[in-house]
C-alpha positions in Angstrom: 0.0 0.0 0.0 1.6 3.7 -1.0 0.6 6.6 0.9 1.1 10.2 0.1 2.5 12.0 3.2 2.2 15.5 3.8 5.5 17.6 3.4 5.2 20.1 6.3 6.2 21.4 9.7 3.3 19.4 11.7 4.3 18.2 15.2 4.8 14.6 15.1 1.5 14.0 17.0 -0.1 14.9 13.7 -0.6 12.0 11.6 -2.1 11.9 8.1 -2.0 11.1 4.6 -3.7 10.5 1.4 -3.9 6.8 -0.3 -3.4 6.0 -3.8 -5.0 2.8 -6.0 -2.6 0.5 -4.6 -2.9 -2.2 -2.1 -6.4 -3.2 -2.5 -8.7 -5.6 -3.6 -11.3 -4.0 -6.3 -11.0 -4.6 -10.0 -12.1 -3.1 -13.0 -12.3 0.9 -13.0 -12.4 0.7 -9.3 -8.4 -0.8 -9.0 -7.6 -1.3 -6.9 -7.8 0.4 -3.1 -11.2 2.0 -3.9 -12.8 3.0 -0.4 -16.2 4.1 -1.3 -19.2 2.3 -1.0 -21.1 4.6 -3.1 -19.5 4.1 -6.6 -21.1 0.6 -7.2 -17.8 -1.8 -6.7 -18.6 -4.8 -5.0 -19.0 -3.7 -0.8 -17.1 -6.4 0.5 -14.2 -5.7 -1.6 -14.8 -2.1 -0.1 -14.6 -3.4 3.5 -11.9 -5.6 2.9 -9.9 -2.6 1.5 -11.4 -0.6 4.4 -9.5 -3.1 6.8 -6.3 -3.7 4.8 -6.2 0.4 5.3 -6.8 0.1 8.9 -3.9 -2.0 9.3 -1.5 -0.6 7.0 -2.1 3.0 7.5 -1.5 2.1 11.3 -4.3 3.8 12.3 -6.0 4.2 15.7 -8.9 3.1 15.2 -11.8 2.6 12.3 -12.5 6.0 11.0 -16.3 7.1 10.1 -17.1 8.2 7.0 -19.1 11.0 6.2 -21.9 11.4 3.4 -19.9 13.7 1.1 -22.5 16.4 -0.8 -20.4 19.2 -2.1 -21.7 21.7 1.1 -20.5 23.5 3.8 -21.1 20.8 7.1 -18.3 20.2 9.2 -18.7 17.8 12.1 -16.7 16.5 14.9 -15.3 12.8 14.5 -16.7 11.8 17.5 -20.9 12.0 15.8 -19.5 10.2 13.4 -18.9 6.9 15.6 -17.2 4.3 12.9 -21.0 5.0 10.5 -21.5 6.4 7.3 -24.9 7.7 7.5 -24.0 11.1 8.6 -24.0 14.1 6.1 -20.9 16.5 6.2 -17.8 17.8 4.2 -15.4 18.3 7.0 -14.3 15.9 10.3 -13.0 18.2 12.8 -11.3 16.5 16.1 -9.6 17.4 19.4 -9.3 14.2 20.9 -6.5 11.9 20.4 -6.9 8.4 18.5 -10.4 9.7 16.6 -9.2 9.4 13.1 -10.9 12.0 10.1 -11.6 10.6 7.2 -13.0 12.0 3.4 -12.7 10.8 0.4 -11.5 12.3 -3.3 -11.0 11.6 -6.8 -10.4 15.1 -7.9 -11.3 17.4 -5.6 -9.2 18.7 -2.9 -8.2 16.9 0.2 -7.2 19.3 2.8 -5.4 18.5 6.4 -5.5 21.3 8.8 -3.9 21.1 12.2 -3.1 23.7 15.3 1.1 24.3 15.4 0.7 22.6 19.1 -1.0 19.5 17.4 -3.8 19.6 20.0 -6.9 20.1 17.0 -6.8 19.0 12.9 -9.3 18.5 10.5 -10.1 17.1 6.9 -11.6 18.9 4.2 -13.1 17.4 1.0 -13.3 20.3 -0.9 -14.4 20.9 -4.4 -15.5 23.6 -6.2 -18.9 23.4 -5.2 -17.9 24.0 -1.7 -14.4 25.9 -2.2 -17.2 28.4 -3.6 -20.0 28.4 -0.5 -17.4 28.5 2.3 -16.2 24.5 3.4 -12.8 25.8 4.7 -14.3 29.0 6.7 -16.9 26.6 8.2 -14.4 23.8 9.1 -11.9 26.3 10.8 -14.8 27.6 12.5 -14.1 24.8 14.7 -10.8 25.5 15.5 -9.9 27.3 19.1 -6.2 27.8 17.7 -6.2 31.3 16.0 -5.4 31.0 12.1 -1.8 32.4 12.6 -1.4 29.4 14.5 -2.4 26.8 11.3 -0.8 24.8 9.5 -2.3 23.6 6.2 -1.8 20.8 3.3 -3.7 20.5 0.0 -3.3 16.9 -1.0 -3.7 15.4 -4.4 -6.4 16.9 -6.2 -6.8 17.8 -9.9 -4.3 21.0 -11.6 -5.4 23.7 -13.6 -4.3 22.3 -17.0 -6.4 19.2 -16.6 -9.6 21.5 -15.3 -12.2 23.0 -18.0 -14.1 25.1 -17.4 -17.1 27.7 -18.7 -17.4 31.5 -18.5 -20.8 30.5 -16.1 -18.1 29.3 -13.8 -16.1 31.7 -13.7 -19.4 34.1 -13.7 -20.1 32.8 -10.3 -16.7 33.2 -8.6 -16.2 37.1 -9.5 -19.6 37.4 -8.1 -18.5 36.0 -4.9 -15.0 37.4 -4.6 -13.2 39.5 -6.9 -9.8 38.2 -6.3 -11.2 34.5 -7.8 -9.7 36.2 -10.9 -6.3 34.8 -10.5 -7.4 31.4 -10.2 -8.2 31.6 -13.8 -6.4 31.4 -17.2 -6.5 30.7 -20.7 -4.8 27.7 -22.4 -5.5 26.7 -26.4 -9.1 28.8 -26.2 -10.0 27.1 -23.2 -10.9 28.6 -19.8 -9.3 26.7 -17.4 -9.3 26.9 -13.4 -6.9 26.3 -10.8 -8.6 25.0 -8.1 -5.4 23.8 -5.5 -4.7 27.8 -5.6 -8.0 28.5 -4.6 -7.8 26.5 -1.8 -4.5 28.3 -1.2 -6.5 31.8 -1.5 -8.9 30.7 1.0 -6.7 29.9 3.7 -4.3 32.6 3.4 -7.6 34.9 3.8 -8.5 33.0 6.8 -5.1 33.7 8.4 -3.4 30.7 7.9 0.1 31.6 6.3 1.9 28.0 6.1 0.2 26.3 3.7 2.0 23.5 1.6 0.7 21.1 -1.6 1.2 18.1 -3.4 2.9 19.0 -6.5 0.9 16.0 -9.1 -2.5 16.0 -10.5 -5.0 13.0 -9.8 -5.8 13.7 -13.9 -2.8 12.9 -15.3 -1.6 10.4 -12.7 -3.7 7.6 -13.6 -1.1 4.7 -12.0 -1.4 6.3 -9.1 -4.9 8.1 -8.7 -8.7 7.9 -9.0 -10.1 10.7 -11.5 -13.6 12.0 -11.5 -13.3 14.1 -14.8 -10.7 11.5 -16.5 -12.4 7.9 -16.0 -16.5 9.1 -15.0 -16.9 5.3 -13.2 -14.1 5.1 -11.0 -12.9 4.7 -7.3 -11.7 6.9 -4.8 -8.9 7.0 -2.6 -8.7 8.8 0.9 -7.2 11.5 3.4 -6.9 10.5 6.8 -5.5 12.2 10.0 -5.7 11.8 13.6 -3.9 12.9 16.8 -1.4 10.5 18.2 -1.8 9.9 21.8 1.7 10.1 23.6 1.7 6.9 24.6 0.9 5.5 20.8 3.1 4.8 18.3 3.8 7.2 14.9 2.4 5.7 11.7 4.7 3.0 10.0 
């Protein structure tokens, strides 16, 4: 199994990463690691990837899984409880050995941590809710003041593999002026840069270290689910937690 570890100045407490394809159990477009039960692969091959994760990625325990809809909901890992029926965007925790979870093929995964390591969360964030406010809400939750943030964007898609319309562009200008860098023009297409967004947003918010993962899940197609490449496909997931002092760091 390959994970993608954030390259940052988190204290070691912090645990996280993104998965890949690799190391599971699911065939066809969903090859192999897929970890979502809603994209029609066969749900015991998604549990069985589920626990091959569990053990691997050395985490604490299960994680829950949230209902992802594109919006604004950020909830604490602790409602979620190890279920999936619960609607949100965001997993927010404080307590040690509650592990966040989301999951991506595309759209931005975010990790989000206080310097002192004592709060994080995870962020699925697309455009949808890049636009209507997911990373405000999530650091909402956050006692730490933004100053003292730290922030990764994981793999998500780059601007030269994103097309977009003048409608969508349309409704970002509406909403914040500034949107207008995010945006460029490459062989008569508008394009969009979506992992700069992000970057936008959290610098607004205060937070001033702020580091990214340098691929695109487009063109990486060994290594990454893709929405907009494949349409049926798999995704792979972001997942943090708080080590407790006594536990051990991730292998």
């Amino acid at each position: 199994m390959e994970f993608v570890r954030p390259c940052w100045s988190a204290p070691e407490r912090v645990q996280g990463f993104s998965t890949t394809r690799h190391g599971g159990v699911s065939t066809g477009p969903y090859r192999a690691l897929n970890l979502a039960l809603h994209v029609a692969d066969d749900p015991d091959k998604v549990a069985a990837n589920r626990e091959r994760l569990y053990h691997a990625g050395g985490l604490p325990a299960p994680p829950g899984w949230p209902q992802q809809c594109h919006g604004t909901r950020a909830v604490h890992a602790a409602e979620l409880n190890g279920h999936d029926a619960i609607a949100a965007d965001a997993v927010y925790t404080d307590t040690p050995g509650l592990v966040c979870a989301i999951l991506t093929a595309d759209c931005l995964p975010l990790i989000v941590c206080s310097r002192a390591g004592d709060e994080l969360a995870v962020i699925h964030a697309g455009w949808r809710g890049l636009l209507d406010g997911i990373i405000e809400r999530t650091l909402a939750w956050f006692t730490s003041p933004p100053a003292q943030m730290i922030a990764w964007i994981g793999p998500g898609i780059s601007a030269s593999a994103y097309a977009v319309d003048e409608a969508f562009r349309a409704r970002f200008l509406a909403a914040d002026p500034a949107s207008a860098a995010i945006f460029s023009t490459r062989d008569e297409q508008l394009h969009a840069d979506l992992p700069r967004l992000a970057g936008m947003r959290l610098g607004q918010a205060g937070i001033t270290r702020i580091s990214r993962y340098p691929g695109c899940t487009y063109h990486e197609s060994e290594r990454f689910f893709s929405y907009r490449r494949d349409g049926i496909t798999g995704r792979f997931a972001t997942c943090a937690w708080i080590r407790d002092a006594a536990g051990p760091p991730h292998p």
